[in-house]
C-alpha positions as CSV (number, residue, x, y, z in Angstrom):
1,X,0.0,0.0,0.0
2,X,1.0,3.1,-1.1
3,X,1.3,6.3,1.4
4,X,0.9,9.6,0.4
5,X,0.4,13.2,2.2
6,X,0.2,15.2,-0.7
7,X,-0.1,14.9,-4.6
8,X,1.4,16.1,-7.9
9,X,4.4,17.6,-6.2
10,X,7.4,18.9,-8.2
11,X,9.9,16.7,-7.7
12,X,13.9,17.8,-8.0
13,X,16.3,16.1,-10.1
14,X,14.0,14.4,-11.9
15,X,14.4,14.5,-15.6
16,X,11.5,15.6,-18.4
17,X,10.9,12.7,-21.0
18,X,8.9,11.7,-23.4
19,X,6.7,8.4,-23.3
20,X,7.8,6.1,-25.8
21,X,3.9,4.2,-26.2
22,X,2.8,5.0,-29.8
23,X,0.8,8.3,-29.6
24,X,-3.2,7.2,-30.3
25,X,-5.0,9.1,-32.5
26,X,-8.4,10.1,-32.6
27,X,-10.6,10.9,-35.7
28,X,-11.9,14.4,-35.4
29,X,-14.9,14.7,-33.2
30,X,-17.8,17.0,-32.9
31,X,-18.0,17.3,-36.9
32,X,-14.9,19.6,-36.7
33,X,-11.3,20.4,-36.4
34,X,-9.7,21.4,-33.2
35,X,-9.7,24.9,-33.9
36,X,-13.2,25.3,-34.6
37,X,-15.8,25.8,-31.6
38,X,-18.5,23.2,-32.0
39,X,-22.1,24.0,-31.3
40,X,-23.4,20.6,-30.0
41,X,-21.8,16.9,-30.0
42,X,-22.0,14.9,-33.2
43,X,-24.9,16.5,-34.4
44,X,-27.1,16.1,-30.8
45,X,-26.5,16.0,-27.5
46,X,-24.8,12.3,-27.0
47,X,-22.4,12.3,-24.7
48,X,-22.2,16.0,-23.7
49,X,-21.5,16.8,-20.0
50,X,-22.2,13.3,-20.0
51,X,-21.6,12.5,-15.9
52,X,-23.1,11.0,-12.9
53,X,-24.3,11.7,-9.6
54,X,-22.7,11.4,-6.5
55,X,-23.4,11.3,-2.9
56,X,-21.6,14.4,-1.1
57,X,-21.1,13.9,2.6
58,X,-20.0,16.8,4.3
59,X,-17.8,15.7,7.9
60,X,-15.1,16.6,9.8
61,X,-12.4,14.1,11.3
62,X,-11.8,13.4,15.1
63,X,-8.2,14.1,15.3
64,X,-6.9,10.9,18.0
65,X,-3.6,10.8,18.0
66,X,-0.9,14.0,17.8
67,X,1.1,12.6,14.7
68,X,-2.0,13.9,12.5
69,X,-3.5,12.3,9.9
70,X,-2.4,9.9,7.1
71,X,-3.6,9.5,3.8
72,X,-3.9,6.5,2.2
73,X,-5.2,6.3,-1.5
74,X,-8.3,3.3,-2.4
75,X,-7.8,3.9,-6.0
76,X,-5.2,3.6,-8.1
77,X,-5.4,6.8,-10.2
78,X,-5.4,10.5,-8.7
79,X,-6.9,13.0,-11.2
80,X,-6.5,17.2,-11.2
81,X,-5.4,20.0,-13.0
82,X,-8.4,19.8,-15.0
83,X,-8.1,22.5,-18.0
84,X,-11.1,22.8,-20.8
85,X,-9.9,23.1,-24.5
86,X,-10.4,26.6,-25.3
87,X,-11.2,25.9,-29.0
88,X,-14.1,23.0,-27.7
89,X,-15.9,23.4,-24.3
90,X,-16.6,19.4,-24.8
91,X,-13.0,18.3,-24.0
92,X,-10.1,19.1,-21.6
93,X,-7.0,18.3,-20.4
94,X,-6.2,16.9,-17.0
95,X,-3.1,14.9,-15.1
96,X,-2.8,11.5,-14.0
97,X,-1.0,10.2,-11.1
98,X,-0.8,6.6,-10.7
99,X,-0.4,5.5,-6.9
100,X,0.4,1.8,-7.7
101,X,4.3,3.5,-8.7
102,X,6.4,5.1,-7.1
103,X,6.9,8.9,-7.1
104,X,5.0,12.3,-8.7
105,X,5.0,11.6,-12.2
106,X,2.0,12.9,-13.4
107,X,0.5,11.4,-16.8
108,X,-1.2,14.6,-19.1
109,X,-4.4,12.9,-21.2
110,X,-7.1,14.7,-23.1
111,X,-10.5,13.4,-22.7
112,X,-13.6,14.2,-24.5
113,X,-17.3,14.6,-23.3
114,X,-18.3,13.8,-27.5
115,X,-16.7,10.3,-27.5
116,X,-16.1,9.0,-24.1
117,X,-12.5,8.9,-25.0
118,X,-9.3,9.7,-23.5
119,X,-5.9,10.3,-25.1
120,X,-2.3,10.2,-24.0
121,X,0.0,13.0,-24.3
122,X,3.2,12.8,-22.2
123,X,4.6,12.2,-19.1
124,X,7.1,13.2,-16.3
125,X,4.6,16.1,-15.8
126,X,4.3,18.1,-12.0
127,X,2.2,20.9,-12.0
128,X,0.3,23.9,-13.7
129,X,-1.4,22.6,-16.8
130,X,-3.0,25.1,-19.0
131,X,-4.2,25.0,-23.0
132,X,-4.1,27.7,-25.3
133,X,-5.9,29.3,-27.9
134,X,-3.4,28.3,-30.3
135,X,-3.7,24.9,-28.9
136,X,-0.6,23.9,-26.7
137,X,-0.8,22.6,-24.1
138,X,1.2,24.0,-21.3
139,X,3.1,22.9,-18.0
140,X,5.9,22.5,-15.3
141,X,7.7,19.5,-15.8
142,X,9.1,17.3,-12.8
143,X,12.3,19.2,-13.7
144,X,11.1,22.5,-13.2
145,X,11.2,23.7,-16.6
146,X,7.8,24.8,-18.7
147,X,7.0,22.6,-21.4
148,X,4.3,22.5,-24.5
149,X,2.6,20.1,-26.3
150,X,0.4,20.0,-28.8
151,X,-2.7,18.4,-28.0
152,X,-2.7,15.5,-30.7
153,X,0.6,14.3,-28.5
154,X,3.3,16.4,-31.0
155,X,6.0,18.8,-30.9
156,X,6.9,18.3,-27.3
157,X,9.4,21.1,-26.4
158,X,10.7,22.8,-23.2
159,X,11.1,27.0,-23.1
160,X,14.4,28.3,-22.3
161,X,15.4,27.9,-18.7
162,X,15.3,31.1,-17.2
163,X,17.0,32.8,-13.7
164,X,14.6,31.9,-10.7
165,X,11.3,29.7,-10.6
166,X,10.4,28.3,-14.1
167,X,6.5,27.6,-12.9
168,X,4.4,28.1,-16.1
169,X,1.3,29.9,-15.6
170,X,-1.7,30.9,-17.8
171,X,-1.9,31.8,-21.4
172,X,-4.1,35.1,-22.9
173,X,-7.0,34.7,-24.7
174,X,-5.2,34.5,-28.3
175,X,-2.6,32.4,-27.3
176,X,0.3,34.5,-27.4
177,X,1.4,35.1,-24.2
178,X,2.1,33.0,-21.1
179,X,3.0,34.0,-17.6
180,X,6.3,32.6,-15.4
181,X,5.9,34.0,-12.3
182,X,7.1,37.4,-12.5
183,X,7.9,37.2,-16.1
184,X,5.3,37.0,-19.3
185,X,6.7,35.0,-21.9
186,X,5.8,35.2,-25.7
187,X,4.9,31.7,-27.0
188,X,8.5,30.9,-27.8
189,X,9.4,30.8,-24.1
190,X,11.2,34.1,-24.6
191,X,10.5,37.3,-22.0
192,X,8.2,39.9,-22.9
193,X,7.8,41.7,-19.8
194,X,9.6,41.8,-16.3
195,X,7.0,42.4,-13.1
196,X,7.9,44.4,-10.3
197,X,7.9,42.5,-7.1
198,X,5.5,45.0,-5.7
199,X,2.9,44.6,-8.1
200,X,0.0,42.0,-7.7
201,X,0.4,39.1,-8.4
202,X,-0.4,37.2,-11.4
203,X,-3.6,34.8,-11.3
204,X,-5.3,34.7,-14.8
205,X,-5.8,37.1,-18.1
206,X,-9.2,39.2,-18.1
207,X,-7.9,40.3,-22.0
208,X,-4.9,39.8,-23.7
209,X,-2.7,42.1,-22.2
210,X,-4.9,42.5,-18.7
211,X,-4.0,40.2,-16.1
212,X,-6.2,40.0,-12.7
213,X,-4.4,39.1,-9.4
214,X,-4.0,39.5,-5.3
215,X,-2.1,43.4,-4.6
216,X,-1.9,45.1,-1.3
217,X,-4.1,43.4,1.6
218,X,-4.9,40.6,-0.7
219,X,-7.4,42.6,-2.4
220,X,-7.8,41.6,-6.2
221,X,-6.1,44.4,-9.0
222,X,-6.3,44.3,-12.7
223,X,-3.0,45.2,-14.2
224,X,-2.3,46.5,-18.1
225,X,1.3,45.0,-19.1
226,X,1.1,47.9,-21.9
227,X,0.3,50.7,-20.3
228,X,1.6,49.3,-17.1
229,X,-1.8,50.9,-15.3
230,X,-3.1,48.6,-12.5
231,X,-6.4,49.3,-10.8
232,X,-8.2,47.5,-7.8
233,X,-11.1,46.0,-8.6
234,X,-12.6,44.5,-5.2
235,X,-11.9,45.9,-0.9
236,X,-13.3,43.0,0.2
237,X,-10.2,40.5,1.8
238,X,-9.1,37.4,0.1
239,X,-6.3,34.8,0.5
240,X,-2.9,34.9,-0.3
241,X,-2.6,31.7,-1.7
242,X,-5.9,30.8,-3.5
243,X,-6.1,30.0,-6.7
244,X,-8.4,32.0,-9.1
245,X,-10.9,30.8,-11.9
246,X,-11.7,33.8,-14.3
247,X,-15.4,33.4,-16.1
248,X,-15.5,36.0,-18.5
249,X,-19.3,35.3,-19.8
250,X,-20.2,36.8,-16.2
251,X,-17.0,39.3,-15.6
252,X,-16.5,37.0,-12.3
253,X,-13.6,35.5,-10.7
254,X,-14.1,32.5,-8.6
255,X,-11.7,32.0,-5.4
256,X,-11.4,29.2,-3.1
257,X,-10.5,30.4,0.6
258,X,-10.1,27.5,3.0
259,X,-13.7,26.1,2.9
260,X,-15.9,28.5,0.9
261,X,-16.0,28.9,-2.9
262,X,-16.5,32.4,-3.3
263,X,-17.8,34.6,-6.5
264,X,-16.1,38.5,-6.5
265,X,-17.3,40.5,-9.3
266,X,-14.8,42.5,-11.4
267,X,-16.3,45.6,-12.0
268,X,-15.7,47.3,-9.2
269,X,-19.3,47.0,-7.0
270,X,-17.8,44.7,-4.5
271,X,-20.3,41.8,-4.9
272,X,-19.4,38.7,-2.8
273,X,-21.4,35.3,-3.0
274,X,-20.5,31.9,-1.6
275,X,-21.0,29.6,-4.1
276,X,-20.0,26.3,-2.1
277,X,-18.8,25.4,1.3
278,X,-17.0,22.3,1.9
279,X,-16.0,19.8,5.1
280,X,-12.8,18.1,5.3
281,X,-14.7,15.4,3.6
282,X,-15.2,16.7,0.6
283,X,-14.0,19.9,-1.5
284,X,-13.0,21.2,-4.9
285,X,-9.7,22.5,-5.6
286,X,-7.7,23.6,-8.9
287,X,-10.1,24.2,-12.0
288,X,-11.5,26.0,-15.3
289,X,-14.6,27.6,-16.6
290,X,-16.6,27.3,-20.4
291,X,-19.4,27.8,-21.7
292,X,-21.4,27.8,-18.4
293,X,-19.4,25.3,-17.0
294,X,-16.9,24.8,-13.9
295,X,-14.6,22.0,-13.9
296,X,-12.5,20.6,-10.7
297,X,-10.6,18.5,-8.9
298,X,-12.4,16.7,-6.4
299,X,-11.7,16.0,-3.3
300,X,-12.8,13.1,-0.8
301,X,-11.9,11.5,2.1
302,X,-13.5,8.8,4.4
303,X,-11.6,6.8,7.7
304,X,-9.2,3.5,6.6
305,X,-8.8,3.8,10.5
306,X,-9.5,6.0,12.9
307,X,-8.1,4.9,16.1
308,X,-4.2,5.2,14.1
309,X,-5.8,8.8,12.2
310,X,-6.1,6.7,8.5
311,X,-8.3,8.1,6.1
312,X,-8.5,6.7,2.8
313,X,-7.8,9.9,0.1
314,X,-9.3,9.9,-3.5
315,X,-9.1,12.8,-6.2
316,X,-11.4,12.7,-9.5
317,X,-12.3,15.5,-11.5
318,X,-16.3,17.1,-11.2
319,X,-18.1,19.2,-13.2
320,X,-20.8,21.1,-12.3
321,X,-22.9,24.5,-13.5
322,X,-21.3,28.1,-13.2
323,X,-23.4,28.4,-9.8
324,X,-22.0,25.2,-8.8
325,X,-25.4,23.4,-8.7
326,X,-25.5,19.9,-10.6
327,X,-22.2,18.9,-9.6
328,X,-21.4,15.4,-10.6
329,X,-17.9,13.2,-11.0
330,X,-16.6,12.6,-14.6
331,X,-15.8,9.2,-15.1
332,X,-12.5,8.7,-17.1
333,X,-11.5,5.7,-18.9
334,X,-8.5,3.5,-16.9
């Protein structure tokens, strides 16, 4: 039995390579190409969203011993980093882990709500998936460089290595530009623009050269890489390490701190509404949003054994509405 506290951790000295298993290819799907946005699934609604229902039980866990707790996994795949394909609402990207092998060597695979299919794409992956408009696929490999992929399994390449952290972050709207922490990156890998370590942070694009993020007191800033202007959009407190989901449709960020899913509007009125609250049970963590969509990692746990702090630990990917009502689990091919 594998024990684990935490998953799809960067791990150091590990080297990026390629999976040698022949790439599989699917035929095109949705009566398309992958650069054209598809109104509906092969002509009707087969297979779209398709999902099911699950039972959500809300708990907290009697702490009985001071070591804490350990986590045991009951399956053998961990699933997160779920990303949607910005071309095709109806598929997305997401990592594998498997727990049956040693280490953090997350597996990157494609799967697609039109066929019930999953594809391969590469390996030796860590952290920070993203897919752009020009469809690469984007991430940190276990070797802490940013890599991109194409998402029929092609072209794998790794940017320049650069001074400092090499975490890849999100890509604009067209696809030309991707953040590395306090650098922005043209689609080459190459720098286009240097933050200041004062400014906010970077959390996601709100336009091409707009990026929304946490400033002074956590509070949430727009910031123009052009014309360098930054403005606060929200007073109300937030986290300093939460990640951010951006749903343009509704010029709404979504921000998970601690327990609560909460909505902040972006144009400056200060609206606040809890969309979800969780247990230690259950809970959602890293995601995406499309076409009225959210997509998550999901989070569950239940006891293996209580009187030694055991809890069995399972992460699968949900989907659910933009409110976050009809949430169910996505289940992926093995």
């Amino acid at each position: 039995m594998k024990i684990i506290g935490q998953i799809f951790l960067p791990i150091a000295l590990v080297f990026m390579a390629c999976r040698k298993d022949p790439i599989i290819q699917l035929p095109p799907i949705c009566g398309d190409t992958t650069l054209t946005l598809p109104q509906t699934c092969l002509g009707g609604n087969y297979y779209q969203y398709s999902t099911d229902n699950y039972t959500i039980i809300n708990r907290s866990f009697q702490q009985s011993t001071i070591q804490g707790f350990t986590f045991v996994p009951f399956k053998q795949y961990q699933y997160g980093q779920p990303v949607f394909n910005p071309n095709n609402p109806y598929e997305f990207v997401y990592g594998r882990l498997d727990d049956s092998v040693l280490g953090f060597d997350v597996e990157l695979w494609v799967f697609s709500f039109c066929t019930g299919q999953t594809r391969f794409l590469t390996n030796n992956a860590s952290h920070n998936v993203d897919w752009s408009k020009k469809d690469w696929i984007s991430f940190t490999g276990t070797d802490g460089l940013i890599y991109k992929i194409k998402s029929n399994g092609d072209s794998l390449i790794s940017f320049p290595p650069l001074a400092g952290l090499n975490n890849a972050g999100r890509w604009n709207p067209s696809g030309t530009l991707i953040w590395s922490e306090s650098n922005i990156l043209d689609e080459n890998g190459n720098i286009f623009f240097v933050k200041d370590p004062m400014d906010p942070s970077f959390e996601d694009w709100l336009d091409d050269s707009t990026l929304v993020g946490l400033g002074e007191n956590f509070h949430i800033y727009s910031h123009n890489i052009n014309s360098g202007e930054i403005i606060q959009l929200n007073n109300n407190w937030t986290c300093a390490t939460c990640y951010f989901i951006y749903n343009p449709d509704e010029n709404v960020c979504y921000v998970r701190n601690v327990n609560w899913l909460v909505k902040y509007s972006l144009d400056g009125s200060n609206l606040m509404d809890t969309v979800s609250t969780y247990a230690m049970s259950h809970g959602i963590g890293e995601g995406d949003y499309a076409n009225g969509k959210r997509i998550h990692a999901l989070f569950r746990q239940h006891w293996a054994d209580s009187l030694n702090d055991y809890l069995f630990f399972q992460v699968d990917l949900a989907i659910m509405d933009a409110d976050g009502s009809n949430e169910r689990l996505i289940e992926l091919p093995e």
